[in-house]
VEXTORLUM-844899 format. One record per residue (C-alpha): residue number from 1; residue in three letters; x, y, z. Coordinates in steps of 0.5 Angstrom, whole numbers. Layout:
N
+------+------+-------+-------+-------+
| resi | resn |    c1 |    c2 |    c3 |
+------+------+-------+-------+-------+
|  NUM |  ALA |     X |     Y |     Z |
...
+------+------+-------+-------+-------+
END
This chain:
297
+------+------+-------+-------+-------+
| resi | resn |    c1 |    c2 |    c3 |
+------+------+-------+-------+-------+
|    1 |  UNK |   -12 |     3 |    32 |
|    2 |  UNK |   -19 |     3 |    33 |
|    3 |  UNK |   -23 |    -3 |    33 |
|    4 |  UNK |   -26 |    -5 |    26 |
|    5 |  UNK |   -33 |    -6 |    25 |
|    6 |  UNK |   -34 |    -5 |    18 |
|    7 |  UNK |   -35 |   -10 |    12 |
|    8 |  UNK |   -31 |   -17 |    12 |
|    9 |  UNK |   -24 |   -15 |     9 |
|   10 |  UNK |   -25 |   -20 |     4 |
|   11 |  UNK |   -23 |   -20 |    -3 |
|   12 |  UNK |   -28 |   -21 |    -9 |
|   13 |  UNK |   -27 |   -22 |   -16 |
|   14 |  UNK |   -32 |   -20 |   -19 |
|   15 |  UNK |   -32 |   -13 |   -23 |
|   16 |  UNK |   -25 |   -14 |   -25 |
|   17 |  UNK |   -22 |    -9 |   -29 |
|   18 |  UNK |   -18 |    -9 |   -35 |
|   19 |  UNK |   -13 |    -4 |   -35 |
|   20 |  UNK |    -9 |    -5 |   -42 |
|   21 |  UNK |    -8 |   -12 |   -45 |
|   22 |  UNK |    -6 |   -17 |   -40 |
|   23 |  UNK |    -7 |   -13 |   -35 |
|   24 |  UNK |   -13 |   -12 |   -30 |
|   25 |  UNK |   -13 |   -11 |   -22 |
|   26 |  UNK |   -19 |   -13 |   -18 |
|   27 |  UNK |   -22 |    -7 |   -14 |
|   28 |  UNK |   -22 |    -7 |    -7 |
|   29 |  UNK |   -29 |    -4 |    -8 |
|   30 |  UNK |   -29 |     1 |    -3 |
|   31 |  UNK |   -28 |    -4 |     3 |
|   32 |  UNK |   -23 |    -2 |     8 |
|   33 |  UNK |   -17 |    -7 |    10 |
|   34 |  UNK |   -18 |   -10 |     4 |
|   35 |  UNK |   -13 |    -7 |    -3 |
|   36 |  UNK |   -12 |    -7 |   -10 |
|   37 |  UNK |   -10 |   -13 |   -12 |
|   38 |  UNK |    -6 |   -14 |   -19 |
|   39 |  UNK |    -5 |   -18 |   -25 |
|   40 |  UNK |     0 |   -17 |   -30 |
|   41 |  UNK |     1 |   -22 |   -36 |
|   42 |  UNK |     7 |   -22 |   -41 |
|   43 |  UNK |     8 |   -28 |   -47 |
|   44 |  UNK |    11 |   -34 |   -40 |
|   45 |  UNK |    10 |   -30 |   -34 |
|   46 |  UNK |     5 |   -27 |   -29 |
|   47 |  UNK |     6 |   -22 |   -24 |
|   48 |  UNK |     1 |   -21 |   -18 |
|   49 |  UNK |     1 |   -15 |   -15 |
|   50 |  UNK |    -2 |   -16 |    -7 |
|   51 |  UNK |    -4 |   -21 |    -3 |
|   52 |  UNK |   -10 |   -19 |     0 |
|   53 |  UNK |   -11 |   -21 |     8 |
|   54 |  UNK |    -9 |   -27 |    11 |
|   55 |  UNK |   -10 |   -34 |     7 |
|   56 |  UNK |   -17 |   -35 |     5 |
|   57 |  UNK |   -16 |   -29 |     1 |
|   58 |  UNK |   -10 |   -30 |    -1 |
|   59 |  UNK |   -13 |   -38 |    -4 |
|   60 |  UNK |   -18 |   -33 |    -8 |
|   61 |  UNK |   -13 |   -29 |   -11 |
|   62 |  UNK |    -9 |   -34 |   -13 |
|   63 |  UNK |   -15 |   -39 |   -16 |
|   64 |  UNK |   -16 |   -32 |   -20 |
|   65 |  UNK |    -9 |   -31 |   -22 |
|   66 |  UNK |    -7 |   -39 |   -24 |
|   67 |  UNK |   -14 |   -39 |   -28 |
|   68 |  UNK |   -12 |   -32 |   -31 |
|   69 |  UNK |    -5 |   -35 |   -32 |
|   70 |  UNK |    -7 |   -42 |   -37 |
|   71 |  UNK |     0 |   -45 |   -35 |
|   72 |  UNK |     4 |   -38 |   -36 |
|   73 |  UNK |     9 |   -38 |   -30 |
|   74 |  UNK |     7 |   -35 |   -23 |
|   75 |  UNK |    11 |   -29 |   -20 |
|   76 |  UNK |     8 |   -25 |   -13 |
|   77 |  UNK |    10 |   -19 |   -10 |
|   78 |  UNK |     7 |   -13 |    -5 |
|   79 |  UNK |     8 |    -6 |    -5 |
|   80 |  UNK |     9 |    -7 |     3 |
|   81 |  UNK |     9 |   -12 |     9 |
|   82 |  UNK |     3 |    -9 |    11 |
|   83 |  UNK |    -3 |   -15 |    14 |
|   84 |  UNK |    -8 |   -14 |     8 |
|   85 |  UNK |    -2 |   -13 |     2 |
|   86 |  UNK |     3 |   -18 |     4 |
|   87 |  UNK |    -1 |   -23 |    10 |
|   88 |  UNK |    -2 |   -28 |     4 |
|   89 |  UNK |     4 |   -30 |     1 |
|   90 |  UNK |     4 |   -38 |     4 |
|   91 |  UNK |    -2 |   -39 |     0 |
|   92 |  UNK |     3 |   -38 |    -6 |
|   93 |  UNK |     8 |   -43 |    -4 |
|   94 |  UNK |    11 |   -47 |    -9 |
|   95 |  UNK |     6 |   -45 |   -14 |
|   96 |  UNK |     9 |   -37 |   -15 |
|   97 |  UNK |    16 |   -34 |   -14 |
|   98 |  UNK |    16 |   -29 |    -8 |
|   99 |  UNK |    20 |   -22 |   -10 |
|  100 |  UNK |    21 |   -17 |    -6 |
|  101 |  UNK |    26 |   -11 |    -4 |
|  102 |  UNK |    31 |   -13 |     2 |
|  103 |  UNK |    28 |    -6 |     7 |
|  104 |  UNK |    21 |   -10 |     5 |
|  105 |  UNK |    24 |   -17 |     7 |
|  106 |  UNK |    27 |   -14 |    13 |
|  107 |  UNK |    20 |   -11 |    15 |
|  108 |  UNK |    17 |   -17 |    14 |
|  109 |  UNK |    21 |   -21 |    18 |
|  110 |  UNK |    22 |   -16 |    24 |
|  111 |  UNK |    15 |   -12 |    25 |
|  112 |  UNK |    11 |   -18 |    22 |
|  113 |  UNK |     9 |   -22 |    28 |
|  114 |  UNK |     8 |   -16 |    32 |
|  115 |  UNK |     3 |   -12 |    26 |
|  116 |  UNK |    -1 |   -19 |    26 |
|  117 |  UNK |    -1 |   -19 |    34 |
|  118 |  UNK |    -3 |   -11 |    33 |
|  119 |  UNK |    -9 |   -13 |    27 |
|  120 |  UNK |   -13 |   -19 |    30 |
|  121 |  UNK |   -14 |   -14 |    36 |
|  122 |  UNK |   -18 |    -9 |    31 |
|  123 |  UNK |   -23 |   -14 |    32 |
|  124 |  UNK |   -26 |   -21 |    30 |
|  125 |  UNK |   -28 |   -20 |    22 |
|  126 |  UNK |   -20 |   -18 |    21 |
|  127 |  UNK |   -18 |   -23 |    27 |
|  128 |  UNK |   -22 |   -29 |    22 |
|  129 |  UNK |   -18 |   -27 |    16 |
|  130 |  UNK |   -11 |   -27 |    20 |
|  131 |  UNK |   -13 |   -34 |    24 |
|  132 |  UNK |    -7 |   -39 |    21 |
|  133 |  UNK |    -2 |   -34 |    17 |
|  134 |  UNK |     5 |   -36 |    17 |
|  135 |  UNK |    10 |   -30 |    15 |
|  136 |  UNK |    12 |   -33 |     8 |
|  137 |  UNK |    20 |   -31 |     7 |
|  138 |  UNK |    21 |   -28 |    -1 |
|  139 |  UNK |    25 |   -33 |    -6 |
|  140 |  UNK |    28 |   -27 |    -8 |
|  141 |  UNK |    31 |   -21 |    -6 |
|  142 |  UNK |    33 |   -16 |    -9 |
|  143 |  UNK |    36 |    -9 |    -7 |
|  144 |  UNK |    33 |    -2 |   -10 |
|  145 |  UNK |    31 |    -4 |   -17 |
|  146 |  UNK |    30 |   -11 |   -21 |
|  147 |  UNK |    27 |   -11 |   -28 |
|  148 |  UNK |    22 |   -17 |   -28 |
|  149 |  UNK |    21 |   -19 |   -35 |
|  150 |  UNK |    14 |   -23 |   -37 |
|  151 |  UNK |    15 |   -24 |   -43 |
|  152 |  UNK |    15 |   -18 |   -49 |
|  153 |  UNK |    13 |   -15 |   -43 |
|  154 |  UNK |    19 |   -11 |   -37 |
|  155 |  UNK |    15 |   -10 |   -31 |
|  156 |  UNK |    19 |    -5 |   -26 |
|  157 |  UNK |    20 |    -7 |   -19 |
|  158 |  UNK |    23 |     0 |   -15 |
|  159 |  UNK |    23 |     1 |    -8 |
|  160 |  UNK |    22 |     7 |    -6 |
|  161 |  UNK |    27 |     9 |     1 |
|  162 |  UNK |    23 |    10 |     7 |
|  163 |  UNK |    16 |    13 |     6 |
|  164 |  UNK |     9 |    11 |     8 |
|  165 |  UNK |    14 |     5 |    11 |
|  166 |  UNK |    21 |     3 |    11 |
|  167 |  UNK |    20 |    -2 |     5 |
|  168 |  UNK |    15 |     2 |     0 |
|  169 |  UNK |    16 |    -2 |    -7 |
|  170 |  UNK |    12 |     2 |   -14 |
|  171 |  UNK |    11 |    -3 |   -19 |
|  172 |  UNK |    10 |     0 |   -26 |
|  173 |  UNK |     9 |    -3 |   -33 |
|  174 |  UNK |    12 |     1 |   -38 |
|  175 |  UNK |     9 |    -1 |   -44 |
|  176 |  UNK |     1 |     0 |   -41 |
|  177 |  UNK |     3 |     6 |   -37 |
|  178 |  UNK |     1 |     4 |   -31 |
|  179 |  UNK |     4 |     5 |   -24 |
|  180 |  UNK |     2 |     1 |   -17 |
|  181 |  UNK |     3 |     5 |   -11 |
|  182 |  UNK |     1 |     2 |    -5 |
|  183 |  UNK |     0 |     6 |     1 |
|  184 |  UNK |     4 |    11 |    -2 |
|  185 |  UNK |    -2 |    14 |    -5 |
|  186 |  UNK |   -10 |    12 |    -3 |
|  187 |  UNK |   -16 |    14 |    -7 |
|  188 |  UNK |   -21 |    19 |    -3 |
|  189 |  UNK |   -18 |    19 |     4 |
|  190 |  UNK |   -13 |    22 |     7 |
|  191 |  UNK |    -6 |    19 |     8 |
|  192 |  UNK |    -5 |    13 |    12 |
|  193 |  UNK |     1 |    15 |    17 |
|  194 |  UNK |     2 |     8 |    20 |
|  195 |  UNK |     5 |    13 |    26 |
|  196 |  UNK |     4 |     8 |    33 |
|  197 |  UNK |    10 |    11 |    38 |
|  198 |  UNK |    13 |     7 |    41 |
|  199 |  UNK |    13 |     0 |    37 |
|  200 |  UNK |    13 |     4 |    30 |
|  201 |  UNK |    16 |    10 |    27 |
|  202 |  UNK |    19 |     8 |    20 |
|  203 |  UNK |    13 |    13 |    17 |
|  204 |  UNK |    17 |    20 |    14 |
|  205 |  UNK |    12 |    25 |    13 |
|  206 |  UNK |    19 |    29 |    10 |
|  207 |  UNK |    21 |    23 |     6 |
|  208 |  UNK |    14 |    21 |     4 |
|  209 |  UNK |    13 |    28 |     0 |
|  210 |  UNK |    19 |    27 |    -4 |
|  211 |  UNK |    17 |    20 |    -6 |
|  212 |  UNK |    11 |    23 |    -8 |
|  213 |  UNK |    15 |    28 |   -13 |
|  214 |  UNK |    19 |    24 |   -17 |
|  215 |  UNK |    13 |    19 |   -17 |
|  216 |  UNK |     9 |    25 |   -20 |
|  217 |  UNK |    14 |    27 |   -25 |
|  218 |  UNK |    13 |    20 |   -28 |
|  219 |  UNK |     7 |    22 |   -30 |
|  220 |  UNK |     3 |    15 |   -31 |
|  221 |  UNK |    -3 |    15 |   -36 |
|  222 |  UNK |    -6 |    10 |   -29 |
|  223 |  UNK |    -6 |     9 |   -23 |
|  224 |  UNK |    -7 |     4 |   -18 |
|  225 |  UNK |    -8 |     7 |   -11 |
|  226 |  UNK |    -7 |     1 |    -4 |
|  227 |  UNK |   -14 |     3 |    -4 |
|  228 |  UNK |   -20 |     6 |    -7 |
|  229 |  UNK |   -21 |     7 |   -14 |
|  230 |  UNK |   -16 |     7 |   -19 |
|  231 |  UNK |   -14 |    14 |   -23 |
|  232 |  UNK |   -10 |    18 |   -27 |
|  233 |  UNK |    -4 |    22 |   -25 |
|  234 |  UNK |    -8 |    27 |   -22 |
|  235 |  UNK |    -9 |    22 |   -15 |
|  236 |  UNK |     0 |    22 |   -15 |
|  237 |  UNK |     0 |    31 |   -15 |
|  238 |  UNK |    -7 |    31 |   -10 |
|  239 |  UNK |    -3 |    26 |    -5 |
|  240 |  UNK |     4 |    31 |    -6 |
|  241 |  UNK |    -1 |    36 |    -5 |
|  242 |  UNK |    -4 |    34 |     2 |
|  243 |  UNK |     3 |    32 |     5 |
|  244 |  UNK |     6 |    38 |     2 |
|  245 |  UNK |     0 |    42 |     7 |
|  246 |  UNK |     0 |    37 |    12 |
|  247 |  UNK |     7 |    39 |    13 |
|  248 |  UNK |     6 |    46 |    13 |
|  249 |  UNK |     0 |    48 |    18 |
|  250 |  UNK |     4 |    43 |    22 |
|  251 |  UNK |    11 |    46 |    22 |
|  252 |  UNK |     8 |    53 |    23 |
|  253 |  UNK |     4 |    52 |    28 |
|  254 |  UNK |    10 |    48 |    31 |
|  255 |  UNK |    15 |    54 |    30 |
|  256 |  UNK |     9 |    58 |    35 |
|  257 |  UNK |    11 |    53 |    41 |
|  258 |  UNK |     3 |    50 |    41 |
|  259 |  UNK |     2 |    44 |    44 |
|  260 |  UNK |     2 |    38 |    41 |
|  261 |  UNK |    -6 |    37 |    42 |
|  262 |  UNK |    -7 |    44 |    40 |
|  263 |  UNK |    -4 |    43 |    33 |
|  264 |  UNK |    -7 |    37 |    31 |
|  265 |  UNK |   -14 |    40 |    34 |
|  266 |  UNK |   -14 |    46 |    29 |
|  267 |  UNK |   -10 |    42 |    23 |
|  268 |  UNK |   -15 |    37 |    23 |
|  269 |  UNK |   -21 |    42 |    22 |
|  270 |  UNK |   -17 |    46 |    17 |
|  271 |  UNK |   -15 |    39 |    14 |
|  272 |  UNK |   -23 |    36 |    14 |
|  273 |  UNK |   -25 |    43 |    11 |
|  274 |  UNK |   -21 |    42 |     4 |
|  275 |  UNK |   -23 |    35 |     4 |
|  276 |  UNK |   -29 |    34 |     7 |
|  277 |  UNK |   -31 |    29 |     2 |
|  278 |  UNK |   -24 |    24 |     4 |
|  279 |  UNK |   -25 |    19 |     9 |
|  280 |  UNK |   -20 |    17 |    14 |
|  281 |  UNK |   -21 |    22 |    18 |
|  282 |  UNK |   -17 |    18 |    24 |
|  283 |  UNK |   -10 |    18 |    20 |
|  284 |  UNK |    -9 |    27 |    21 |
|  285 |  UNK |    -8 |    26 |    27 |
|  286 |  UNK |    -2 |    21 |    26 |
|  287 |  UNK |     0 |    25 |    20 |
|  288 |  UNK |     1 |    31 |    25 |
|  289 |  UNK |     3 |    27 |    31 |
|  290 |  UNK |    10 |    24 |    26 |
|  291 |  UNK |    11 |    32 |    22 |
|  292 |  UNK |    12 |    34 |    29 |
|  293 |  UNK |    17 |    29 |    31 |
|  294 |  UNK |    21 |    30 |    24 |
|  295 |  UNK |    20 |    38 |    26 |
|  296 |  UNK |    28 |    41 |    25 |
|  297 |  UNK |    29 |    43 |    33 |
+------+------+-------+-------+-------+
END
């Protein structure tokens, strides 16, 4: 991964938006690094959606949510085991119950300490956020799905099957019609692939189209992306999209027998030319390099 010298990955509360009754996210603001966070209220409990990076940010986070809360139950979860979603939960201890879904858990446990290694070397306004983190198991595990109820309010927790990583979890709140999607989905930039050979290669480009068709499907009236603005269901089919035609000028230029560094040369130019307005230029490459892994020989 390249060095990140962009603003501090810090979570800011301010600008909070509310998305439906007793339900608001704060914004990552366009910073990298740092994710939409949620907030979801019912009549005795709150769910928190992400951690943010690192125990100081967590600390915001959970100020944040204790006062939005006013006595309510505290209940955490995160989309992933990725350092700014989930390197956070020790700050919750004691005052949250930590659900997640057993791949997400087992990811946590297993790559955690090597991604906090692999994070502090991006550089030091990531290394200052990670410095004290403690990888904090979950109270709860659960399989593939668990209907949390808050209180006159059921929120869904599904985990996705291997995607963007092996864990993926979406969270939707049915009533308000709002879906969380992680990394699954971003917001004006191009997928994160999280394709680090040999260390990493949980990504599926395959599985992640798949993922993104049934979550499309459900139509949510919002979405929140791991990063960048929130929308509608628009960002769900323009994310299916793009893997979709990642997927395609990869598999038939590997079907011509290029090399490798060849297909990811012409398919990042004719990915930048559709989406020249996208950020995250960096994450074609990774995108090709794991499509071409998952090419049927």
């Amino acid at each position: 991964m390249t060095e990140y010298t962009l603003p501090e990955p810090v979570v800011h509360t301010e600008g909070t938006r509310e998305l439906a009754r007793d339900l608001v996210v704060i914004p990552n603001r366009g910073v990298q690094l740092v994710p939409n966070v949620g907030v979801i209220g019912g009549t005795h409990s709150v769910l928190v959606v992400e951690t943010g990076m690192g125990p100081g940010n967590a600390d915001t986070v959970l100020k944040f949510a204790a006062d939005y809360a006013g006595g309510r139950k505290l209940y955490l979860t995160t989309t992933h085991f990725h350092p700014e979603h989930a390197f956070g939960a020790q700050a919750f201890a004691g005052e949250a119950t930590f659900l997640l879904n057993k791949a997400q858990a087992e990811d946590l446990a297993t790559k955690g300490p090597g991604y906090l290694e692999m994070f502090k070397g991006l550089g030091e306004p990531v290394a200052r956020q990670l410095e004290g983190v403690e990888l904090a198991a979950p109270d709860v595990v659960y399989d593939t799905s668990c209907d949390l109820d808050l209180g006159g309010r059921v929120v869904r927790l599904r985990a996705t099957g291997r995607a963007h990583s092996k864990g993926d979890q979406v969270v939707t709140v049915p009533d308000a019609g709002v879906m969380f999607t992680g990394d699954l989905a971003e917001a004006g930039q191009f997928a994160i692939f999280p394709w680090f050979p040999p260390h990493d290669t949980d990504v599926s480009g395959t599985r992640w189209i798949e993922v993104m068709r049934h979550l499309a499907a459900e139509d949510p009236r919002v979405v929140v992306p791991g990063h960048g603005d929130v929308g509608g269901p628009q960002l769900l089919a323009d994310v299916r999209d793009y893997l979709q035609s990642l997927r395609e000028e990869t598999w038939v230029r590997r079907d011509s027998a290029m090399s490798e560094e060849t297909i990811i040369e012409e398919v990042r130019a004719v990915m930048i030319e559709r989406h020249p307005e996208w950020a995250g230029q960096e994450w074609i490459e990774k995108g090709v390099g794991c499509l071409c892994a998952e090419h049927a020989v």
